[in-house]
C-alpha positions as CSV (number, residue, x, y, z in Angstrom):
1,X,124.4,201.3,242.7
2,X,126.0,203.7,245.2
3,X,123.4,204.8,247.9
4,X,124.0,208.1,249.7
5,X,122.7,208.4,253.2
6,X,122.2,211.8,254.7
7,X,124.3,213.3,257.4
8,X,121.8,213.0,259.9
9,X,120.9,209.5,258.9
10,X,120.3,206.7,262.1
11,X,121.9,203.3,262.5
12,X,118.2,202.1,261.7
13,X,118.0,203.8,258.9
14,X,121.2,202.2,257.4
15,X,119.9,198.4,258.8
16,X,116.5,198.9,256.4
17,X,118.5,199.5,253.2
18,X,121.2,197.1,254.4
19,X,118.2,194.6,255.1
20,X,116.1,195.2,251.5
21,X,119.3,194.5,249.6
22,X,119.7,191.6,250.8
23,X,116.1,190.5,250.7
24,X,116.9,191.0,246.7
25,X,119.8,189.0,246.7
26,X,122.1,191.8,246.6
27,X,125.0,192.2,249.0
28,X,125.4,195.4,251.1
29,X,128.8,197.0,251.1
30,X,129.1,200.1,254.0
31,X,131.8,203.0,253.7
32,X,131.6,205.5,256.2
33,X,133.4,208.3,255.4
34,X,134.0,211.8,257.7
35,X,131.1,213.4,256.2
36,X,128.2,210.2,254.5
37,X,127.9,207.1,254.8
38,X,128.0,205.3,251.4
39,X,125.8,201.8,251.0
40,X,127.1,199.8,247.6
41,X,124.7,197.2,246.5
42,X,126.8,194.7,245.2
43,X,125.4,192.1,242.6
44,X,122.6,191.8,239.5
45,X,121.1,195.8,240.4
46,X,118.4,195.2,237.4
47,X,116.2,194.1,240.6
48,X,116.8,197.9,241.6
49,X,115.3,199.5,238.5
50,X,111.6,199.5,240.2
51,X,112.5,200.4,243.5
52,X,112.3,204.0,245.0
53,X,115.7,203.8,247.4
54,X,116.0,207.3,247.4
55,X,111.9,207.1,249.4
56,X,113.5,205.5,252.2
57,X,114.3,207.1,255.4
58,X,117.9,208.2,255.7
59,X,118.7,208.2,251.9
60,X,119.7,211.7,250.0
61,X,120.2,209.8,246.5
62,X,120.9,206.7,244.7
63,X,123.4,206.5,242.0
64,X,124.2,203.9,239.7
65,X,127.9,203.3,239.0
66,X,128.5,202.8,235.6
67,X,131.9,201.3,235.6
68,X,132.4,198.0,235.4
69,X,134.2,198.3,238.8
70,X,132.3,199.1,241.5
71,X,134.2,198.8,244.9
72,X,137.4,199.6,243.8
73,X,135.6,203.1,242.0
74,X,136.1,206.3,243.6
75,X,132.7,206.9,243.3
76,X,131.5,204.2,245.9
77,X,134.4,205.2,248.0
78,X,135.5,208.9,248.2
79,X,138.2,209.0,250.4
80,X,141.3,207.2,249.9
81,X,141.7,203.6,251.5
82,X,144.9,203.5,253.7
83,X,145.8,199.9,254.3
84,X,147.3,199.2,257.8
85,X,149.8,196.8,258.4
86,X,150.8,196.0,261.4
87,X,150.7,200.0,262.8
88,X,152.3,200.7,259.5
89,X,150.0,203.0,256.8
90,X,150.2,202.7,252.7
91,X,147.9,204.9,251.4
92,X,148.6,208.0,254.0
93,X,150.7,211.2,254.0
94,X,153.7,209.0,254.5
95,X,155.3,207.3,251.2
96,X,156.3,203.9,252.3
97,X,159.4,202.4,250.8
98,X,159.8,199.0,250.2
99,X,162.8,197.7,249.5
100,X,165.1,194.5,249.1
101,X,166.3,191.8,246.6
102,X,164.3,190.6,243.8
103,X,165.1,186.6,244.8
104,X,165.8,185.4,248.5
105,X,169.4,184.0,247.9
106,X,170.2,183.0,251.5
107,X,169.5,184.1,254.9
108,X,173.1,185.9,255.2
109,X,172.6,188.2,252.2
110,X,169.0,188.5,253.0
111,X,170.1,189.9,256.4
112,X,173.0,192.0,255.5
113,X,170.3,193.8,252.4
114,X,167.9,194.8,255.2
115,X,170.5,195.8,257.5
116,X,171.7,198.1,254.6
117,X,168.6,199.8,253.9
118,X,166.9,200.0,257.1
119,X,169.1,203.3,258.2
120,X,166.8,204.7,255.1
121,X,163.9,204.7,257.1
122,X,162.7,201.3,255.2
123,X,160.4,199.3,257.1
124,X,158.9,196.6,254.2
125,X,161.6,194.5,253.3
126,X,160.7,192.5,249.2
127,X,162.0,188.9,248.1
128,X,160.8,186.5,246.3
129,X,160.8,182.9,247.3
130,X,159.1,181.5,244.6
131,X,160.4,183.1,241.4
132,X,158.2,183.2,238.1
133,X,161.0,183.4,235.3
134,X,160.9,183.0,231.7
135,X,163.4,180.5,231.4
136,X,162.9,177.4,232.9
137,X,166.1,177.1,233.7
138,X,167.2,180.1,235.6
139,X,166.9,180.0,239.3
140,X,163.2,179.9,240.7
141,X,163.6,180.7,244.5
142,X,164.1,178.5,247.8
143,X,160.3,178.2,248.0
144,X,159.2,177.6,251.6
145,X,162.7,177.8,253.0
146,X,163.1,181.1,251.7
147,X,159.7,182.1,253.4
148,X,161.6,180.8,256.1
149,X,164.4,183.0,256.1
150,X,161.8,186.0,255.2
151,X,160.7,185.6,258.5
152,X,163.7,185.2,260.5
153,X,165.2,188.1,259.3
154,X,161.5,189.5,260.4
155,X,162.0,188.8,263.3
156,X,165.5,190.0,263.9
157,X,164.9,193.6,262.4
158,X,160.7,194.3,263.0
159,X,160.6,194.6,259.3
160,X,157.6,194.0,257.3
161,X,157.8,191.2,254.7
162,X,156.6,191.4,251.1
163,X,156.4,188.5,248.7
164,X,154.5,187.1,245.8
165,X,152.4,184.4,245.9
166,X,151.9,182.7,242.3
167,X,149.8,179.4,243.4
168,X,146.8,178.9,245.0
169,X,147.9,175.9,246.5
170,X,150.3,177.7,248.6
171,X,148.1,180.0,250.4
172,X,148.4,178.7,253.6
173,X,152.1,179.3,253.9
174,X,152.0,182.6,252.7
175,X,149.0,183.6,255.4
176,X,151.2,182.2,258.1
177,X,154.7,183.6,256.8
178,X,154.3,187.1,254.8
179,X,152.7,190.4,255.9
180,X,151.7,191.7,252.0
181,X,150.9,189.3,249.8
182,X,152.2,190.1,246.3
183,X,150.5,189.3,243.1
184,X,153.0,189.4,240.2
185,X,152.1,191.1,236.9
186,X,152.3,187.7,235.4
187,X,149.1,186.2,237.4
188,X,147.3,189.8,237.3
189,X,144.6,188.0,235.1
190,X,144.9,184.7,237.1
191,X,141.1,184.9,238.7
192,X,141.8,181.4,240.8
193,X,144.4,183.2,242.7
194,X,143.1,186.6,242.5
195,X,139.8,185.1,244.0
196,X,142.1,183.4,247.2
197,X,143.8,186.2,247.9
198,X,140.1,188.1,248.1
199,X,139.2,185.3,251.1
200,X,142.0,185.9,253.2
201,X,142.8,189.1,255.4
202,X,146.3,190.0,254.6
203,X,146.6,192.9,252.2
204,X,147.5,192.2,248.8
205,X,150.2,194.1,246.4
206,X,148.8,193.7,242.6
207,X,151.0,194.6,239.6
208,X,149.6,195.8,236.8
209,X,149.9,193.5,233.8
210,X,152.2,193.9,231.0
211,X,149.9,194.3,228.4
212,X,147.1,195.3,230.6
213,X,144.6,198.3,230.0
214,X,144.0,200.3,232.8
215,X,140.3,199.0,233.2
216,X,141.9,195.6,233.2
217,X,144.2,196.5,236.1
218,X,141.0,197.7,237.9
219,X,138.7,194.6,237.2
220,X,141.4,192.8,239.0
221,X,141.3,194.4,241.9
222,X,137.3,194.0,241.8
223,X,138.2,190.2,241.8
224,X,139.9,190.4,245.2
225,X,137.7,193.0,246.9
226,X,134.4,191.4,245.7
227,X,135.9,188.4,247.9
228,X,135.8,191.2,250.7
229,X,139.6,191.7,250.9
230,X,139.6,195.6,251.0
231,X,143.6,195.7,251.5
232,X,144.6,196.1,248.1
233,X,147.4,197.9,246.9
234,X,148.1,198.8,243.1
235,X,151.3,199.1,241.8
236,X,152.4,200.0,238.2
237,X,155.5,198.4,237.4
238,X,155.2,199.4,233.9
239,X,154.2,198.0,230.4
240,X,155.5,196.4,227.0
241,X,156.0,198.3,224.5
242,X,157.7,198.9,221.2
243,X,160.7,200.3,222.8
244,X,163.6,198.2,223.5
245,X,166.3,200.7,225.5
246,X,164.4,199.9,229.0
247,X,162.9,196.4,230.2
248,X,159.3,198.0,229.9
249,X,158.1,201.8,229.5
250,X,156.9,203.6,233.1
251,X,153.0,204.4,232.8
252,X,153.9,207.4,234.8
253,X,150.3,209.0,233.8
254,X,149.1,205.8,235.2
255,X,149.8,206.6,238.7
256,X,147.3,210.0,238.6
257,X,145.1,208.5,236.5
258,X,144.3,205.8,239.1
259,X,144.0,208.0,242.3
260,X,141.6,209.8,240.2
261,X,139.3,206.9,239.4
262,X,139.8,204.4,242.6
263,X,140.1,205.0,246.1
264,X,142.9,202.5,246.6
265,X,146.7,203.1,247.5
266,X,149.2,203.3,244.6
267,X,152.6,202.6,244.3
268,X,155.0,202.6,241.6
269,X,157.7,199.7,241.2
270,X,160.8,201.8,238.8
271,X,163.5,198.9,239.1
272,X,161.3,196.5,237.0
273,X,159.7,199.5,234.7
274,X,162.9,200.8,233.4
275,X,165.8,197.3,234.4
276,X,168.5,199.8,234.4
277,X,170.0,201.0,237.3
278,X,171.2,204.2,236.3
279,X,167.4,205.2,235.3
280,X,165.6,204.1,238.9
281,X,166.8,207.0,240.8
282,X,165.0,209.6,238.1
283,X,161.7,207.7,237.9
284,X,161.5,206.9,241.1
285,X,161.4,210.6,242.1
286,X,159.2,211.2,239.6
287,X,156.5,208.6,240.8
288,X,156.5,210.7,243.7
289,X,156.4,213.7,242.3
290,X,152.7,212.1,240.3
291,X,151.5,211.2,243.6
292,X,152.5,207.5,244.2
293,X,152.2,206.2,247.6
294,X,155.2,204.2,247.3
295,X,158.2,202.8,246.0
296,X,159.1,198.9,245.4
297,X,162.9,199.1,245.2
298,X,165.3,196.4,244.3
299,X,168.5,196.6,246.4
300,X,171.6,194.0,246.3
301,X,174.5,194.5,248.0
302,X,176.2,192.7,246.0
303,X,174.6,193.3,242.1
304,X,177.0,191.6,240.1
305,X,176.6,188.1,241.8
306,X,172.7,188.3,242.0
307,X,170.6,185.2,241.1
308,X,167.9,187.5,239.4
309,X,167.9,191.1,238.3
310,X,170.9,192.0,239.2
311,X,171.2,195.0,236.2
312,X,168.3,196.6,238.2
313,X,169.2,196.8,241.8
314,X,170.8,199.7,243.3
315,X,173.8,199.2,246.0
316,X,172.6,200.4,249.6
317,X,174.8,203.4,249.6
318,X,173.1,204.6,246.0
319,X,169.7,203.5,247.4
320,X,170.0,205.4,250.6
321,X,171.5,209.0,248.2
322,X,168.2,207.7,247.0
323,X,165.9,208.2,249.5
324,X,167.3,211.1,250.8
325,X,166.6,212.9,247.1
326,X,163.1,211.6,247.1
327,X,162.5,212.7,250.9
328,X,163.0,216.8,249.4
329,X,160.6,215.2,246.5
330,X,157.9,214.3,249.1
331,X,158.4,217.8,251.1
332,X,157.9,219.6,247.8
333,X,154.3,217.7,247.5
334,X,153.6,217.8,251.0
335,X,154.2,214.5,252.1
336,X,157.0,212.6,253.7
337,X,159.1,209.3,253.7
């Protein structure tokens, strides 16, 4: 249930409602928007069915949500969630790329990728030191040395780091090496790890499942925020399907279809949706075009000797023609990269 103070509500007023809920076992969630504050009761609301909220002092209505998800709806949370990292906003009038390599090779090629794209305006810099693959065999990242190099190059260019976590167990390190946390599409439905994620205050990057409905996708994100991690971030990275000419089909409906029923930031991720190169410029412009709030970009300088995905990853000079197409993209829908 979604409870609706009025404009002129007090701080007291709030502190009774926030006090009753929690009498009945319930836990209080507050968003306070430009215009009402919004109290969430959180937990079993049968207990609510007898109580008259909207007699209390402050309140204009009550409203039950009827979605299974309930903090992550837009209809506990109106306005959009931007998530701040660092100074730096996902969710705002800026689209924030994030570019990089799919697997942290070494530190050298690490630091001559960000060098590369950084003249784009990029300031989150992608790589994965632990690598979910499908074959056992193929190379599975440097683990905590490539955290390691993550963070010197970090440190030598100010850029943000982004990389996914895929066991609980390693929580820890990620807290103390990455800024975004990145859960793969792999472990969308992985509620240990979802649920650790939702304890710690770094935000978190989901990908939507491969098979996943978007209801699915959104229950996820409940299991983080219901932790009381409000920093999540959704990104589509497309689906399986029955086609076989791309490495998965781009939900592209997906990404106004979400900012219609949650509040939370979305970004689109076209290198893994489509695994061609020659298609990521075109449905990259067109996730901005449907309102995305990103871009998760694989770059390589050097595609041909990459240790993972290296048929998806754009050379800097293409990736920075790029971004200068998508920049006239943003203008056109009033926003900017």
């Amino acid at each position: 249930m979604i409870i609706v103070m009025r404009p002129d509500c007090q701080e007291e007023d709030v502190a009774r409602i926030v006090r009753r809920l929690e009498d009945m076992n319930l836990r209080a969630h507050i968003s306070k928007g430009e215009q009402r504050t919004i109290i969430g009761a959180i937990g079993d609301e049968r207990v609510l069915a007898e109580i008259p909220m909207e007699s209390f002092p402050g309140v204009e209505k009550a409203l039950p949500i009827l979605k299974p998800y309930k903090l992550v709806s837009r209809e506990f949370k109106p306005d959009n969630t931007v998530v701040n990292v660092d100074g730096l906003e996902i969710g705002g009038s800026q689209i924030q790329i994030i570019a990089g390599p799919c697997a942290v090779e070494s530190r050298e090629i690490l630091e001559e990728i960000a060098e590369s794209v950084e003249p784009a305006g990029v300031r989150f810099l992608r790589g994965g030191a632990f690598k979910p693959r499908t074959s056992p065999y193929a190379f599975q990242g440097w683990g905590e040395k490539g955290l390691k190099f993550l963070a010197g190059v970090r440190e030598k260019t100010g850029m943000k780091i982004v990389t996914e976590l895929m066991d609980p167990r390693d929580i820890v390190l990620f807290y103390k090496y990455a800024d975004i946390i990145q859960i793969g599409t792999r472990n969308m439905q992985n509620f240990r790890l979802l649920t650790e994620v939702g304890n710690i205050d770094k935000p978190v990057i989901l990908k939507r499942g491969l098979c996943a409905t978007i209801k699915e996708f959104l229950m996820s994100a409940e299991y983080i925020m219901a932790q009381g991690n409000e920093n999540v971030i959704l990104c589509e990275r497309g689906i399986r399907t029955f086609e076989t000419e791309t490495r998965n089909t781009l939900d592209i409906s997906a990404v106004p279809l979400l900012k219609k029923l949650t509040h939370l930031p979305v970004i689109v991720d076209p290198s893994h949706a489509v695994g061609r190169v020659d298609l990521v410029p075109a449905v990259s412009k067109a996730a901005i075009a449907a309102g995305a709030d990103g871009l998760l970009i694989e770059v390589h300088v050097r595609p041909e000797e990459a240790l993972s995905d290296g048929p998806q990853s754009l050379k800097p000079d293409d990736f920075i023609t790029l971004i200068d197409e998508c920049r006239r993209v943003a203008a056109a829908v009033g926003r900017s990269i």
